[in-house]
N, C-alpha and C positions, 0 to 999 in steps of 0.2 A: 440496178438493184433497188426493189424501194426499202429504205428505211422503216425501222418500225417503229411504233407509238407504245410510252407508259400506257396511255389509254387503254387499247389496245390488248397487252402484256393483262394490265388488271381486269378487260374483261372476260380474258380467257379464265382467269379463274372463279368468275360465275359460276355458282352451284358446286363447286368445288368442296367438299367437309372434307379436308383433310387439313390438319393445323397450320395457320399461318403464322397467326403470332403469338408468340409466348412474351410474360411478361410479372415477373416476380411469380403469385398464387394464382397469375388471369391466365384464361385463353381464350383466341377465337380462331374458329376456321378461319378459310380465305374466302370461302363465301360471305360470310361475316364481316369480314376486312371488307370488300369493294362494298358492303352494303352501308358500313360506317362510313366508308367515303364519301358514297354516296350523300348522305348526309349535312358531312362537312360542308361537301362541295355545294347543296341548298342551303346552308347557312350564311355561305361566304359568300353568295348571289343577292341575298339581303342585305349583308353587312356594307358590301364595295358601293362605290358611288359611280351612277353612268357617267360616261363619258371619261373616265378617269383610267389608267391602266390598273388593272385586276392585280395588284399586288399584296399581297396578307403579310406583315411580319411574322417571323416566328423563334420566340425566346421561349424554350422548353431543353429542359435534360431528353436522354431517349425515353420518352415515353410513348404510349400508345397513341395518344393523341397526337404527338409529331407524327408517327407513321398515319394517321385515319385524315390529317389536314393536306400532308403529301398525298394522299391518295385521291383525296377530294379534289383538290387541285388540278392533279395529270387529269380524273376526267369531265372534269369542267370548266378547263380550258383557263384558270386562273394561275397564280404563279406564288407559291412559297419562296419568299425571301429568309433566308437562312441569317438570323442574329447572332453575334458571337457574344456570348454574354461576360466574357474578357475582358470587352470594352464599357467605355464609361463616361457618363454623363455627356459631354458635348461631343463626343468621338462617336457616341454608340448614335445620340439625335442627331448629328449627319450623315452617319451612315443608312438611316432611315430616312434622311431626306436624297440623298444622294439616287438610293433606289424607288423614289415615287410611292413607298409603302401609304398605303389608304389605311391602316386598322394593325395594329401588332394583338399577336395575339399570346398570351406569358402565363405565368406562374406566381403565386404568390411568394417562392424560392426569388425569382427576377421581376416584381412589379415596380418594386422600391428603384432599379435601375433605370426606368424609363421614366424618373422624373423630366426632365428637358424634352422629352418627344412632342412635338407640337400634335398628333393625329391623335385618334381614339384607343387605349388600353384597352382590354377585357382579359382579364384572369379568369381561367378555365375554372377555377372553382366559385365562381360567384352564381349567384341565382339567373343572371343573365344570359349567362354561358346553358346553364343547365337547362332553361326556359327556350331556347335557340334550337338546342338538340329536342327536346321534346317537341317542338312546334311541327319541328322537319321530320319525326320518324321515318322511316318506310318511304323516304324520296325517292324517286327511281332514278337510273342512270341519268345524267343530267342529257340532254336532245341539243349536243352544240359541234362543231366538226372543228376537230385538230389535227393540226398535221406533224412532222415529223419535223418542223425548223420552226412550231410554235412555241415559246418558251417553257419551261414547268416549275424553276425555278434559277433565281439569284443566287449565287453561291460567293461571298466575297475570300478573297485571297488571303495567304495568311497573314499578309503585313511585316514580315519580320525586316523586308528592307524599305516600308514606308507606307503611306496609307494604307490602308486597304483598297482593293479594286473590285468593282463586284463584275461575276463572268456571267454572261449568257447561256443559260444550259436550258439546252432543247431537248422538245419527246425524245430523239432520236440518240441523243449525246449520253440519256439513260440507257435509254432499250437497248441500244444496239451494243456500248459497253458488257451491258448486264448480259445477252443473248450471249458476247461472244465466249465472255470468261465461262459461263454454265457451261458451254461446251467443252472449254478448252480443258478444264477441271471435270466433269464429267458431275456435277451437281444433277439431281432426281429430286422428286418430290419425299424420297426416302432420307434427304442430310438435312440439318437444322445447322442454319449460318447466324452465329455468334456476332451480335452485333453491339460493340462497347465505344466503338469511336464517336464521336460528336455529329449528330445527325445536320449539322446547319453547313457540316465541311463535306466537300465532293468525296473522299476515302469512303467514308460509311457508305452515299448514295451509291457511288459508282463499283465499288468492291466489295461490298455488304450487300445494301438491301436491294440492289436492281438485279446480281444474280442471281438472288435469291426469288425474284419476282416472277425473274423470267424461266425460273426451271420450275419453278411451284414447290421448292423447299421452304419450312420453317424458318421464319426470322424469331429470332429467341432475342430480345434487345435488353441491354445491361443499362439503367440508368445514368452510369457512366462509370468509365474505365475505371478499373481496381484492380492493380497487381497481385495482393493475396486476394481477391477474390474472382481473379481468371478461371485456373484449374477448380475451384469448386462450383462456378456458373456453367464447365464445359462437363462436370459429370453430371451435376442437378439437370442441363435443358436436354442432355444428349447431344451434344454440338459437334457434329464432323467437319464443320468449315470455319474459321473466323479471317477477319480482315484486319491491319493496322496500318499505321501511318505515323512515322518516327521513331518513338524511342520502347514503346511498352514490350516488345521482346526482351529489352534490357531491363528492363523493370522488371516482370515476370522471373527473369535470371535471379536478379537481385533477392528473390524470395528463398526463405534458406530448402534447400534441394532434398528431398525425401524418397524413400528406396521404392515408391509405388507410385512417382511420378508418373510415368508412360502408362499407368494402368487407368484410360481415359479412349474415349470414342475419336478424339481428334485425331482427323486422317490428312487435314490442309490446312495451312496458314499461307492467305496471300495480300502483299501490300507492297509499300516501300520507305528506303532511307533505313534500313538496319544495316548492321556492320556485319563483316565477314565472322566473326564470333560469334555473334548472336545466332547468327542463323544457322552456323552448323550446332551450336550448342544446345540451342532452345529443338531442335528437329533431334536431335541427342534424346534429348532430356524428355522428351512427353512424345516420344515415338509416331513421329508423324513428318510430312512432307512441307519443309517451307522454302514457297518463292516471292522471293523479290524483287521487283522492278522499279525503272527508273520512270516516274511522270510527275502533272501536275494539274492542278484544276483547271489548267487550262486545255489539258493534254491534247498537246499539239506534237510535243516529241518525247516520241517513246524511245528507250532502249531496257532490252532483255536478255536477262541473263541465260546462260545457257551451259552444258555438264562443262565442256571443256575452256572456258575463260580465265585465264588467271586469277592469281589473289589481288584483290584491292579492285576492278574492272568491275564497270557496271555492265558489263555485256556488251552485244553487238546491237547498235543500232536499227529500226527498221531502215525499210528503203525511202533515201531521200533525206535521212536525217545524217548531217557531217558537221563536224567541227570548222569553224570558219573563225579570220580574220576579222575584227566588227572595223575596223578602218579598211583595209581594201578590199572586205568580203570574196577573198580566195581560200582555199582549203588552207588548212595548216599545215606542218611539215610532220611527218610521223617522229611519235618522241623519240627521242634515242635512250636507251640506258645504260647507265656505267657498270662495270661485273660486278659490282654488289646490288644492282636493281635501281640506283638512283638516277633520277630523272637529269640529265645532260643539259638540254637545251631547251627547260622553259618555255623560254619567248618568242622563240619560233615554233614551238609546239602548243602552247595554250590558245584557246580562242574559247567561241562562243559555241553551246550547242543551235542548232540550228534547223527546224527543216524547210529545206530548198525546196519541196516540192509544192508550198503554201502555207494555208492555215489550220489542216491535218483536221482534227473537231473542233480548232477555237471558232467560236462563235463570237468571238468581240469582247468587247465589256460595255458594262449597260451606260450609254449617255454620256461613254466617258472615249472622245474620237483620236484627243492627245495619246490618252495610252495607249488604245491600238494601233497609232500611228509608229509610236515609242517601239511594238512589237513587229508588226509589218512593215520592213521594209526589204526595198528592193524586190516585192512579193511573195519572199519569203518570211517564216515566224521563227522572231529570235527568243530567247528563253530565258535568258537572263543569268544564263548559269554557264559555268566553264567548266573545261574539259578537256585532254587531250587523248590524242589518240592510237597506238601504238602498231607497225606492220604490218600485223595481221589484223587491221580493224576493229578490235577490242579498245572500247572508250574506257577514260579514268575520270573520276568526276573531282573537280579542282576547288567547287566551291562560287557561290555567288560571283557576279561581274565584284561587285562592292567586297570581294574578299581578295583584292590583290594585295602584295605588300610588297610594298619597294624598300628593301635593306642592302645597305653600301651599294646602292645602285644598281641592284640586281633587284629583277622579280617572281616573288616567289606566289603558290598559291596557298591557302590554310588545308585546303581539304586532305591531300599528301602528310601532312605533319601532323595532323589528326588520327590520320589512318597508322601514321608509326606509334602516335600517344599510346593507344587504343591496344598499343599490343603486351604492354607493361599489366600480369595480370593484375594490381589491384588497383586501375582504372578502367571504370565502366564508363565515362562520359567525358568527350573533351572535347573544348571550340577553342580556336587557333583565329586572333585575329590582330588586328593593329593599331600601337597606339604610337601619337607622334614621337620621333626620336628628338636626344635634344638640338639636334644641331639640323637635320635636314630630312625628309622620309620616314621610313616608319622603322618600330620595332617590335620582333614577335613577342606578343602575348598569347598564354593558354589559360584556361580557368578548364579543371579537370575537378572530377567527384572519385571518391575513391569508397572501395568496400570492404580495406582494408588501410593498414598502417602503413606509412609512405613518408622517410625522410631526405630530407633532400640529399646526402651521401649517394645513397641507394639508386634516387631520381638522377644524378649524375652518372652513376655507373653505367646506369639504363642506357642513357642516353649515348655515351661515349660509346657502348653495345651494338649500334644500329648502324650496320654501313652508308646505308642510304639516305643519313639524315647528315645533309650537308654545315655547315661552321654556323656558313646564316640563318637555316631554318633552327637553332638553339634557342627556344624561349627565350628570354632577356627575363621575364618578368612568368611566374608559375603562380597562380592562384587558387589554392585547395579550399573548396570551399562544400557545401555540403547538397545544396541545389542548382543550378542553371534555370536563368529566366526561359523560362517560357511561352508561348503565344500556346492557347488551348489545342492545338492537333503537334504541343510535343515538340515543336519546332524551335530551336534554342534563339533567342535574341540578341544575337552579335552585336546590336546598334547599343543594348541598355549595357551591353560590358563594358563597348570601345568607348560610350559615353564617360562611363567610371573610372577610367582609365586605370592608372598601373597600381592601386592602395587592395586592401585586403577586404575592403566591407564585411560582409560574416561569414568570413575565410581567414586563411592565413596567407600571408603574400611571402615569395622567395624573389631574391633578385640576385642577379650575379651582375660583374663589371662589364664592359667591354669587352672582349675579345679575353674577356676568364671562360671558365666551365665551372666552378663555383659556386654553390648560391648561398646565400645567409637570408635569414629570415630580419 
């Protein structure tokens, strides 16, 4: 089968007048798009230095010109390095050196962050910038041959268990993503895909704007994500698709609920990492169809959900992807559960996800051969995430490798005691991780957000309520607090909590004794 090229994707819609991108009071067709690109991509033919790899930073919110630099890019044969503007000062200038970036190109919202960047700035609003596009009007398709394993862009990881990494993503790792979901979903150049996630993270590229590319739908792009302002960007653009990644269906939740909700064009919402609530709730609530899957920027192993899987179950894996041992790399033993649903045997059941069949679409990581060494082994791609797996082959996702916890010698995972947190209705968000005990191993911490009043009486009833929340999976330590750190795509940071260990920072901390059910503030 050959693969297909962004290139490719964008020049079928040549002479295409039907709307491509929306963008607050702008628009342009898609004829328009590839011609801006076009553009760009003579701009960035000036700006890059030979001999050097064609790499552009890019620090922008969604706006048009991230979408007109990406386009420029896929078709001349350059490469958009995606900046997360999260980061800061010596984090963010190694991350630009890490990835070989020749020129970032920003905002005057993010110029002041690139102080430490050794290479050349340009703010899109400066005379320089404007003087660049006007030089290059009316460039034509740029005359260079790409293929479908040439890069289009860096996409770095999201960090939450350590540096960032940045991943390899090729024409193909778009196109063919973007080609498949259009089908799978039935997108026409008749849906406008709602695009609010953070354009420099693979979610937006690959479940946003490449389906959108490759059906010839409208991309409507949101500056960035906004809870109260979801439902009014999806009736103002006409939006029948949106994409996320993380928590903003909860968010959107959190928005107080009104009797003409559903009364909106939205017919899909597809992403992943939302919670069994959410997603029947939110699909509830604005009359429309949400799926969610399990991947990652690396996506190398998928699993999908499907009608009949239980609660709590990320679905059925594809072929080739199984739960494995990461010491003697054998399959694991299927869970057992006890008759209230709780998980029996752990330790013979957890392992790693894994696919066996290879490296699925990861492409590497850029110049970095330790970490994919770190991923590849035995030639197959480990994931870094755990999981077990239940008889009927329905996977349950446990939580990062970095989320085990050893309490009185047993080991538990967070992701399980999350999923019981999460059912308590006035907790909308909860990370389950571990701080040292005093005497040996670890003990459970939660740091939970409520949307309602919650005292710890109550939180004990709850909890005593739950058959399948075994003695040791009991918090030790509960911390109600009002946000959860997060890395920009949403992604909660267990490292900055288990750093902080068991005090209250701008929450309130509950502790109970040992082997109490108790808590006192």
């Amino acid at each position: 089968m050959t693969m297909p090229t962004v290139r490719e994707q964008l020049l079928a819609r040549s002479g295409d007048d039907s709307p491509g991108l929306l963008f607050e009071d702008e628009s342009w067709t898609w004829d328009e798009v590839v011609r801006e690109s076009c553009v760009r991509s003579a701009v960035l033919a000036t700006m890059l230095p030979d001999g050097e790899p064609p790499h552009v930073g890019v620090l922008l919110e969604n706006v048009p010109e991230f979408a007109f630099l990406l386009g420029g890019a896929a078709l001349g044969g350059q490469v958009v390095v995606g900046l997360n503007p999260t980061r800061r000062g010596t984090a963010l200038a190694a991350d630009v050196a890490r990835a070989d970036v020749q020129v970032v190109v920003t905002d005057a919202t993010y110029a002041d962050l690139l102080s430490e960047v050794d290479v050349p700035v340009l703010p899109v609003e400066c005379p320089d910038w404007a003087a660049l596009l006007e030089e290059h009007a009316g460039a034509p398709v740029p005359a260079v041959e790409v293929g479908p394993d040439d890069l289009t862009m860096l996409i770095f990881t999201s960090g939450t268990s350590g540096d960032p990494k940045a991943v390899n993503v090729t024409q193909a790792k778009v196109a063919y993503p973007g080609q498949f979901l259009a089908e799978r979903f039935g997108l026409s150049p008749a849906d406008t895909a709602y695009l609010s996630m953070p354009m420099f993270h693979s979610n937006a590229i690959m479940a946003g704007w490449g389906p959108a590319l490759a059906a010839g739908a409208t991309v409507a792009l949101a500056r960035r994500f906004s809870a109260s302002g979801f439902l009014p960007d999806v009736r103002r653009y006409g939006a029948t698709y949106a994409n996320y990644v993380g928590k903003p269906l909860t968010y959107v939740m959190a928005t107080p609920e009104r009797a003409d909700d559903a009364d909106n064009p939205l017919r899909l919402v597809f992403g992943n990492e939302a919670n069994d609530r959410d997603i029947s709730g939110f699909a509830r609530r604005f009359g429309c169809v949400v799926v969610d899957s399990y991947s990652s920027t690396e996506n190398a192993v998928i699993v999908q959900r499907v009608p009949e899987m239980p609660p709590g179950s990320l679905g059925r894996p594809i072929e080739g992807v199984k739960v494995l041992d990461p010491e003697t790399m054998a399959e694991t033993a299927d869970a057992a559960f006890g008759p209230n649903g709780e998980l029996l045997n752990a330790d013979e059941a957890t392992g790693e996800l894994v696919n066996t069949l290879g490296p699925g679409a990861f492409a590497g990581y850029y110049q970095d051969p330790d970490a994919e060494a770190e991923r590849m082994r035995g030639g197959m791609y480990w994931s870094g995430d755990l999981a077990y797996r239940d008889a009927d082959g329905f996977v349950y996702f446990a939580g990062r490798t970095a989320d085990w916890l050893r309490v009185d010698g047993e080991n538990l995972a967070a992701a399980p005691i999350e999923r019981i947190l999460l059912r308590h209705p006035a907790v909308s968000e909860a990370a389950v991780y571990a701080v040292p005990d005093e005497s040996v191993g670890d003990q459970v911490m939660a740091a939970v957000v409520v949307t309602a009043p919650l005292e710890p009486a109550g939180f004990e009833a709850f909890l005593a309520a739950q058959p399948d929340l075994s003695e040791k999976a009991w918090p030790r330590y509960v911390r109600v607090v009002d946000t959860l750190p997060r890395t920009a795509t949403n992604k909660v940071l267990k490292r900055t909590l288990a750093a902080e260990g068991p005090v209250a920072g701008d929450g309130v901390l509950w502790m109970r004794e040992p082997r109490a059910t108790t808590y006192s503030e």
